[in-house]
C-alpha positions as CSV (number, residue, x, y, z in Angstrom):
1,X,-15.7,-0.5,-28.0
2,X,-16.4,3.2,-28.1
3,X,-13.5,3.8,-29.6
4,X,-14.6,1.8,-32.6
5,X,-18.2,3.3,-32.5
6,X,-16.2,6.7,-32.8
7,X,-14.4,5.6,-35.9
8,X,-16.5,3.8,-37.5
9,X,-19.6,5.9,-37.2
10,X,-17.6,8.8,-37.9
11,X,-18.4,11.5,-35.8
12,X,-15.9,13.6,-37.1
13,X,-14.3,14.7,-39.8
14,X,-11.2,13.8,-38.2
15,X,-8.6,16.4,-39.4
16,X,-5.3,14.2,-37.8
17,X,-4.8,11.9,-35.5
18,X,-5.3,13.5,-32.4
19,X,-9.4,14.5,-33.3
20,X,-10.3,10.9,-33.1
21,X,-7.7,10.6,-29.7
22,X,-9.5,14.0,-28.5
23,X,-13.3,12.4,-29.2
24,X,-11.8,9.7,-27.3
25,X,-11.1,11.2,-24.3
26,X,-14.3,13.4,-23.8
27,X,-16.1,10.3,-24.0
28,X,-14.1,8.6,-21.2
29,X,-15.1,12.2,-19.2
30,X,-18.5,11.5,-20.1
31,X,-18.7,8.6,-18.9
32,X,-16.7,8.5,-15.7
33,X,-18.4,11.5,-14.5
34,X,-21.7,12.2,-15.9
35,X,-23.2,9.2,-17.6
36,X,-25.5,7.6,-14.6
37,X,-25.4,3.5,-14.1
38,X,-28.5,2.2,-13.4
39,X,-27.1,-0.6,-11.6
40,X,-25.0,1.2,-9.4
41,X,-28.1,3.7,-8.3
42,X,-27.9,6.3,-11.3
43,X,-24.7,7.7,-9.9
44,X,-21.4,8.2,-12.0
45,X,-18.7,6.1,-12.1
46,X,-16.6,8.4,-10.4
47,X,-18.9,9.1,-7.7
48,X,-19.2,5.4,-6.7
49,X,-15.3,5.4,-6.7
50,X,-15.0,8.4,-4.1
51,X,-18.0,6.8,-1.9
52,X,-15.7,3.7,-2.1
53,X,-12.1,5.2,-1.3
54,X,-14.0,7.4,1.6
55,X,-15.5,4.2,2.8
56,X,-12.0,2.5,2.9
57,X,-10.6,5.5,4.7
58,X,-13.2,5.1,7.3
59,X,-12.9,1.6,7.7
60,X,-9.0,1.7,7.9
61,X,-9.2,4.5,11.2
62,X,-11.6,2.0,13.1
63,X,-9.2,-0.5,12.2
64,X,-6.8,2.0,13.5
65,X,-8.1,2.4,16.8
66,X,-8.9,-0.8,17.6
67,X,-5.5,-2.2,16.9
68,X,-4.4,0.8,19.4
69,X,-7.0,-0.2,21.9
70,X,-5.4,-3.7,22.2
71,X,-1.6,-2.3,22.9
């Protein structure tokens, strides 16, 4: 959809086809790591993701342990 909103609504001018590509990714950038979710507690997209992997980590060395506890 945004990539449509950026053609259409033409935020350019688009020079070649690599401006509208380039637009593109900045807004990806935008809004994986700065736009803020409401419904994920105004935190980025990215942030939520690292708070998730970190939380798997931690999970996985309990897991671990316990498995190691039971040899």
């Amino acid at each position: 959809m945004a990539e449509t909103e950026l053609i259409v609504h033409r935020q350019g001018p688009w020079r070649n086809k690599q401006d509208p590509e380039m637009a593109m990714l900045g807004w990806i950038d935008w809004f994986n790591n700065r736009h803020l979710l409401g419904l994920i507690e105004n935190i980025p997209p990215a942030e939520v993701e690292k708070n998730l992997h970190g939380q798997r980590d931690a999970l996985d060395m309990i897991v671990s342990d316990e498995v190691k506890g039971l040899r």
